[in-house]
C-alpha positions as a Markdown table, in Angstrom:
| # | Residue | x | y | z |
|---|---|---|---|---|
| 1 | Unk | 0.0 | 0.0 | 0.0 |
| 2 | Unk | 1.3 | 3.2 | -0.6 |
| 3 | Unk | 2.2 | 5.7 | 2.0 |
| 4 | Unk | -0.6 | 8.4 | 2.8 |
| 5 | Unk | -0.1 | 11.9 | 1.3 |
| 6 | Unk | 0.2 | 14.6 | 4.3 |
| 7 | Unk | -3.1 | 15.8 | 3.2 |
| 8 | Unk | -4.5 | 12.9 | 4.0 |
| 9 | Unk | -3.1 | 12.0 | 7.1 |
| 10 | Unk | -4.0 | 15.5 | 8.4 |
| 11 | Unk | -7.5 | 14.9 | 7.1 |
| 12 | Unk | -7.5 | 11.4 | 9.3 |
| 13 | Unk | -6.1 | 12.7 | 12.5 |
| 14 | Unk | -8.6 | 15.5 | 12.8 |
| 15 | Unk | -11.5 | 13.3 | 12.0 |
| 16 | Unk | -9.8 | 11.0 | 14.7 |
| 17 | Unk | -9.6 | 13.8 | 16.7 |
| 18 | Unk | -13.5 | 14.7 | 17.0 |
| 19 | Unk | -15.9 | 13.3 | 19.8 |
| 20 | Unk | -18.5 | 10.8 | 18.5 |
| 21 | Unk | -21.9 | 12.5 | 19.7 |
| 22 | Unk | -23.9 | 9.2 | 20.1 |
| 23 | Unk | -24.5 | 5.4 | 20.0 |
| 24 | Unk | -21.1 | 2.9 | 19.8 |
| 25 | Unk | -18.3 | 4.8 | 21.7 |
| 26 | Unk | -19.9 | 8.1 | 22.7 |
| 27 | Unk | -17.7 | 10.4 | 24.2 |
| 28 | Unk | -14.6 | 9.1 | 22.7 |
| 29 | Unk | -12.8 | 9.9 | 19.7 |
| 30 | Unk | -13.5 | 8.7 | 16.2 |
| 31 | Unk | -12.3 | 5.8 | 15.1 |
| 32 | Unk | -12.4 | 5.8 | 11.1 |
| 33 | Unk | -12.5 | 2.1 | 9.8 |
| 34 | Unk | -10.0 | 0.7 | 7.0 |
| 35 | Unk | -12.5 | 0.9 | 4.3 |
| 36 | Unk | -13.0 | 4.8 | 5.4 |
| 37 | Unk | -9.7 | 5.7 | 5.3 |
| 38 | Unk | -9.6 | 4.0 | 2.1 |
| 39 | Unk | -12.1 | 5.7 | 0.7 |
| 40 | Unk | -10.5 | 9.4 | 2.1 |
| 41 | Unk | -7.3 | 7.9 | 0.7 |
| 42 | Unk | -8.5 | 7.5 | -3.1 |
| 43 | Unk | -10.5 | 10.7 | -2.8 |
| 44 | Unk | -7.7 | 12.9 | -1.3 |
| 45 | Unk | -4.5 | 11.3 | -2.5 |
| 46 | Unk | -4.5 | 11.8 | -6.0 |
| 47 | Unk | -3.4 | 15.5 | -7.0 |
| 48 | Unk | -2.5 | 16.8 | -10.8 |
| 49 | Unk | 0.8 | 18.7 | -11.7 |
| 50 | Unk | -0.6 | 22.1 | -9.7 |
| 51 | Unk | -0.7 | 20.0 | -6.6 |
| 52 | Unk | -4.8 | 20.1 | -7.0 |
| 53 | Unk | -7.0 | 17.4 | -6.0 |
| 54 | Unk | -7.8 | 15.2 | -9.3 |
| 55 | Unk | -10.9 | 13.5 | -7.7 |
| 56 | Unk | -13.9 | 16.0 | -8.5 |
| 57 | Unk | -16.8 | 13.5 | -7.8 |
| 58 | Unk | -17.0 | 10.5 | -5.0 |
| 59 | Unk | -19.2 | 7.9 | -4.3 |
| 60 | Unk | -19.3 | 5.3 | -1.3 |
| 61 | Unk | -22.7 | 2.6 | -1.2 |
| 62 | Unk | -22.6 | 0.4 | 1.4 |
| 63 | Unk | -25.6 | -1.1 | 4.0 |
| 64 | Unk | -27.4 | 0.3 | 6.5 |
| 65 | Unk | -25.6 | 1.0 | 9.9 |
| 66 | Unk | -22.0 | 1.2 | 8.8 |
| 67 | Unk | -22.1 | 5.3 | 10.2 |
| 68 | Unk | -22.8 | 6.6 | 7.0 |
| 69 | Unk | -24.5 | 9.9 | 8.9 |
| 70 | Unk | -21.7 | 10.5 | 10.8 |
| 71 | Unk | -18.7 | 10.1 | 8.7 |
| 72 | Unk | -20.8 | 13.0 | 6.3 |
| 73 | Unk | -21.2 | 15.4 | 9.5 |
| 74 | Unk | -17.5 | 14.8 | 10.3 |
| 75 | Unk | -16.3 | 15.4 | 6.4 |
| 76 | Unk | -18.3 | 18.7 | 6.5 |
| 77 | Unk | -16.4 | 19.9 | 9.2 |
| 78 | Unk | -12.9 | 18.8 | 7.6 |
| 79 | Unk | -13.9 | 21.6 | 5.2 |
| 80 | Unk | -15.6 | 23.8 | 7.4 |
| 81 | Unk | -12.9 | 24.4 | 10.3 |
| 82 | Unk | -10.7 | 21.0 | 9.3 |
| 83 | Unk | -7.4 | 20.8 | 6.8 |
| 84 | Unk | -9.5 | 21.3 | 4.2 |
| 85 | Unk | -11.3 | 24.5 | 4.9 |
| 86 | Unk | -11.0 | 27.5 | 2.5 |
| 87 | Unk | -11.6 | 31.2 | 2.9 |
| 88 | Unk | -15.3 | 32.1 | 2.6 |
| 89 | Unk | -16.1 | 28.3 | 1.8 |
| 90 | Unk | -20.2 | 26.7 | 0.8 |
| 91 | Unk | -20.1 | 23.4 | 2.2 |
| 92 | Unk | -23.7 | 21.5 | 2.5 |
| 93 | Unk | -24.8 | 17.7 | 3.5 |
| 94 | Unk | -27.8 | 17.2 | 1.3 |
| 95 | Unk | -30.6 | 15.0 | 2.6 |
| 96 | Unk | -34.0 | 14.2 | 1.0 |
| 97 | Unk | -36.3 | 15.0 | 3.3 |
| 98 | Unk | -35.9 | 17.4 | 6.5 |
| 99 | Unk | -35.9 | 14.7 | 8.8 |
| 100 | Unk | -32.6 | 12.8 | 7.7 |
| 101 | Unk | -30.7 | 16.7 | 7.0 |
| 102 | Unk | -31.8 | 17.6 | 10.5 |
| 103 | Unk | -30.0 | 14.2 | 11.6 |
| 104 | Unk | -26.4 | 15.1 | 9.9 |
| 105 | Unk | -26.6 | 18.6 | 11.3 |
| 106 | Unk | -27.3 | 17.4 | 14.5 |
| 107 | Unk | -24.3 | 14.8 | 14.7 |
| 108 | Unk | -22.0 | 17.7 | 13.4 |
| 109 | Unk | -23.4 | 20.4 | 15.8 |
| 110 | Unk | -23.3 | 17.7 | 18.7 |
| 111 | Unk | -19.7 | 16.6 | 17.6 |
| 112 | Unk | -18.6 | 20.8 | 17.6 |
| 113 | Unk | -20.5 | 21.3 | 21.3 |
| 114 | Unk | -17.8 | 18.2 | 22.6 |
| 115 | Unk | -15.2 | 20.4 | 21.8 |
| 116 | Unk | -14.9 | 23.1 | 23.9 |
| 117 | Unk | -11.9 | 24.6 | 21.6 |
| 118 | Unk | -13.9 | 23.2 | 18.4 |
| 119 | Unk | -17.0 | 25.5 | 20.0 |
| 120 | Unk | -14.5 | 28.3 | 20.3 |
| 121 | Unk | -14.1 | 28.7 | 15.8 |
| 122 | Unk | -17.5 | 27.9 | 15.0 |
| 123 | Unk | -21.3 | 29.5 | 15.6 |
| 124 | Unk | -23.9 | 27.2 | 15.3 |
| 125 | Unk | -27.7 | 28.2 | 14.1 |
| 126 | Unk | -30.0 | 25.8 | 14.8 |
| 127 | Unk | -32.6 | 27.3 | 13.4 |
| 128 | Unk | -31.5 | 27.2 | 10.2 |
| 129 | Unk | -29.1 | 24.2 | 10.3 |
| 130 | Unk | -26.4 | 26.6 | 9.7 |
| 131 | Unk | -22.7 | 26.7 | 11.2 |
| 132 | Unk | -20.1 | 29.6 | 10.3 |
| 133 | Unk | -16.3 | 29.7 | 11.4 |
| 134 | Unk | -14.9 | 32.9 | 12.4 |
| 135 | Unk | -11.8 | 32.5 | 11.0 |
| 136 | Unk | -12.3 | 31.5 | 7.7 |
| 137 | Unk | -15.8 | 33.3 | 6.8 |
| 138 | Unk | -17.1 | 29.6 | 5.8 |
| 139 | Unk | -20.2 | 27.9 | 6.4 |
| 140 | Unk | -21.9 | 24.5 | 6.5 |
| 141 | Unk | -25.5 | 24.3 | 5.9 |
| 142 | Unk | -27.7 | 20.7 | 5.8 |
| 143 | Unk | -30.3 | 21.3 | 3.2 |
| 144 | Unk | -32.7 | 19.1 | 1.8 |
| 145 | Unk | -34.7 | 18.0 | -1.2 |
| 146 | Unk | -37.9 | 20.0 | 0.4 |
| 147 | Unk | -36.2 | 23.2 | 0.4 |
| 148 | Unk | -37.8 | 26.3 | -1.4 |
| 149 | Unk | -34.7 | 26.7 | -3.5 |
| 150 | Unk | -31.2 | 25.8 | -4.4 |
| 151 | Unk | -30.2 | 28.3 | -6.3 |
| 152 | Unk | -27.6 | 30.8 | -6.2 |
| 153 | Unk | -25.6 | 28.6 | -4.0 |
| 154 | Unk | -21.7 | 28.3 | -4.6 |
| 155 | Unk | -20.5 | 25.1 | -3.3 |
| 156 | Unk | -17.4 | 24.2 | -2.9 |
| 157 | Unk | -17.9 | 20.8 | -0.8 |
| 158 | Unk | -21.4 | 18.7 | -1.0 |
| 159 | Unk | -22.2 | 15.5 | 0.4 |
| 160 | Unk | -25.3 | 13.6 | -0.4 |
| 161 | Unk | -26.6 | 11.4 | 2.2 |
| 162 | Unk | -28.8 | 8.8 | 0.9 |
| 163 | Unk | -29.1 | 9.6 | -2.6 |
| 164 | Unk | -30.7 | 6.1 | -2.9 |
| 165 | Unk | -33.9 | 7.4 | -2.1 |
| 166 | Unk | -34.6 | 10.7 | -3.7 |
| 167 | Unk | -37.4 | 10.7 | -5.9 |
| 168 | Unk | -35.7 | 13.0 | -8.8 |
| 169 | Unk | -31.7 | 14.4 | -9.3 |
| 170 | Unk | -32.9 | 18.0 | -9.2 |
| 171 | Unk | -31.4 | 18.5 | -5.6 |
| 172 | Unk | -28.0 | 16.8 | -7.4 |
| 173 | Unk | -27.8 | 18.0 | -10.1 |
| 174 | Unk | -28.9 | 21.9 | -8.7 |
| 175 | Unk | -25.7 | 21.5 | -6.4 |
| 176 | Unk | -23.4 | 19.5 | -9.3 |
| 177 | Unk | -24.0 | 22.4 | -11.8 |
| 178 | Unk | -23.3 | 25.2 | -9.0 |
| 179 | Unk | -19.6 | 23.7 | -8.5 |
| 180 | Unk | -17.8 | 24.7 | -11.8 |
| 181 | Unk | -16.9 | 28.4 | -10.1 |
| 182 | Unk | -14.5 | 26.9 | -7.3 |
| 183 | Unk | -11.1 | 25.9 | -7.8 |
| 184 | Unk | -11.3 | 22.6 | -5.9 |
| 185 | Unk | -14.9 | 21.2 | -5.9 |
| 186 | Unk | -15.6 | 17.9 | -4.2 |
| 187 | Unk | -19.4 | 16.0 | -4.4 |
| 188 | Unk | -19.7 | 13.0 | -2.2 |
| 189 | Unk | -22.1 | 10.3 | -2.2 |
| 190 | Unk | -22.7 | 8.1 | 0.4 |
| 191 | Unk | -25.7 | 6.1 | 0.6 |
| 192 | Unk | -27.3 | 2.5 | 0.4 |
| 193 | Unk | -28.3 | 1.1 | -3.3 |
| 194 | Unk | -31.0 | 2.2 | -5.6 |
| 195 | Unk | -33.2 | -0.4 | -6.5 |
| 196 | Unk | -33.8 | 1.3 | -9.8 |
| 197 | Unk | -31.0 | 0.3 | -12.3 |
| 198 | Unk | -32.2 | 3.9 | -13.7 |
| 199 | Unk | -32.1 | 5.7 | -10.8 |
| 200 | Unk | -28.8 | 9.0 | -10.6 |
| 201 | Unk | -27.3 | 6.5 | -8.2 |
| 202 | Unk | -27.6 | 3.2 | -9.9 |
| 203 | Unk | -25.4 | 5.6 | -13.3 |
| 204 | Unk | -23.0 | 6.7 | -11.1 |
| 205 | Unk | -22.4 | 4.0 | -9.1 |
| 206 | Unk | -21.8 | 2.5 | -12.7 |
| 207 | Unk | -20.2 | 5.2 | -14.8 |
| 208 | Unk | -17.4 | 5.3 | -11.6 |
| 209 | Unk | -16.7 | 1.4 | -11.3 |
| 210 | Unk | -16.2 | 1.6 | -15.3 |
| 211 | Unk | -13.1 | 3.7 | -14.1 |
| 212 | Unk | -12.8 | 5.8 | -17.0 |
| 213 | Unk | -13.1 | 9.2 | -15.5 |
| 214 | Unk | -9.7 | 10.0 | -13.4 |
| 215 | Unk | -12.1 | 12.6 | -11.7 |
| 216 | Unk | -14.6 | 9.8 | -10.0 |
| 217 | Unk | -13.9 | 7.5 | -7.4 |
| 218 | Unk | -16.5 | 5.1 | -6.9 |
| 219 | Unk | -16.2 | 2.5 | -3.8 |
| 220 | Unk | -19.0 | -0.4 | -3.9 |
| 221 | Unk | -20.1 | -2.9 | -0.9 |
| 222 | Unk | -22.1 | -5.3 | -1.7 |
| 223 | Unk | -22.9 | -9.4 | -1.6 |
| 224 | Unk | -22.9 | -10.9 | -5.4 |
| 225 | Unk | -26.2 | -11.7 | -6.9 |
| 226 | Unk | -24.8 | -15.5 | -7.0 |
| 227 | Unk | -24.3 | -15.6 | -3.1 |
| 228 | Unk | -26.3 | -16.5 | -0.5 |
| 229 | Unk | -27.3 | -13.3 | 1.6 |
| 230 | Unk | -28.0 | -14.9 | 5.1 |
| 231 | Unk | -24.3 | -16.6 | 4.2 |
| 232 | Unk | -22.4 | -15.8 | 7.8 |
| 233 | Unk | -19.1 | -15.8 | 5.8 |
């Protein structure tokens, strides 16, 4: 394996450096698993003759209950206050409904409020799922599918939790087409399948494991149609 890039490994220790708010090993530090590091690893590594991040678009599907929710809220603040923050930064967690945004925001605000020097950078707004770091002039905001608008947004970092079940890609694509202005633009996916082989997810999830597009990563966990599902092993 090769060895990590220093942007990555700063991007690992701070994640490893927040508080997990809730659930399996609350009130200690995050613990990223190998297949999340890999993932930051193929997403982060990678940079073009400039020094820039190649990897524009990525996309993690895996199961249910494998901390999907919290691994967005703590990659939102890696680019709100984290290593990869930027002066005067957009970054947004995009949910379907406002139910499951609420839920991201809440891990990240929760994560923030375990950190009394975290706390110290960052002003959270409940009210409008909105935090802002005064040192940088960036903000995170969760927004969802129900929202009155998208528009006019300039995005520099998305992630879109559960894209599986969104009903259309005008949230996506909304946030994909408001990218081009930034220098570094990052949109992650990270959800369960589609059932639809149709579906934004489903072409994606396909168009990245074709591995044509130096740009995309595109990490897939799942159990071969062949196999047996219930199979322990």
């Amino acid at each position: 394996m090769k060895k990590d890039t220093e942007r990555v490994k700063k991007i690992i220790a701070f994640i490893e450096n927040l508080i997990v708010p809730s659930g399996v090993g609350q009130g200690k530090p995050i613990k990223l698993r190998k297949f999340q590091k890999d993932f930051l690893r193929d997403i982060y590594g990678p940079i073009d003759a400039r020094g820039k991040r190649i990897v524009r678009r990525a996309i993690l599907s895996l199961g249910r209950k494998n901390g999907k929710s919290l691994l967005t809220a703590a990659l939102a603040l890696t680019h709100l206050v984290g290593p990869e923050a930027i002066r005067n930064g957009e970054n947004y967690s995009l949910a379907n409904d406002r139910e499951q945004a609420s839920l991201i925001f809440k891990y990240a605000a929760q994560i923030v409020r375990a950190d009394p020097e975290l706390e110290s950078y960052i002003k959270i707004v409940d009210s409008t799922k909105t935090m802002v770091c005064y040192s940088n002039g960036s903000i995170y905001k969760a927004l969802s599918a129900e929202a009155s608008t998208k528009y006019g947004l300039n995005p520099g970092w998305a992630c879109f939790d559960e894209l599986a079940q969104a009903k259309n890609r005008e949230l996506y694509d909304s946030i994909d087409t408001a990218m081009a202005a930034r220098d570094e633009p990052l949109f992650i996916v990270i959800s369960t399948q589609a059932k639809d082989p149709q579906h934004i997810l489903s072409q994606l999830i396909d168009d990245g494991l074709r591995g044509n597009d130096p740009t995309t990563v595109c990490h897939l966990y799942e159990i071969p149609e062949k196999l047996d599902v219930f199979d322990p092993k």
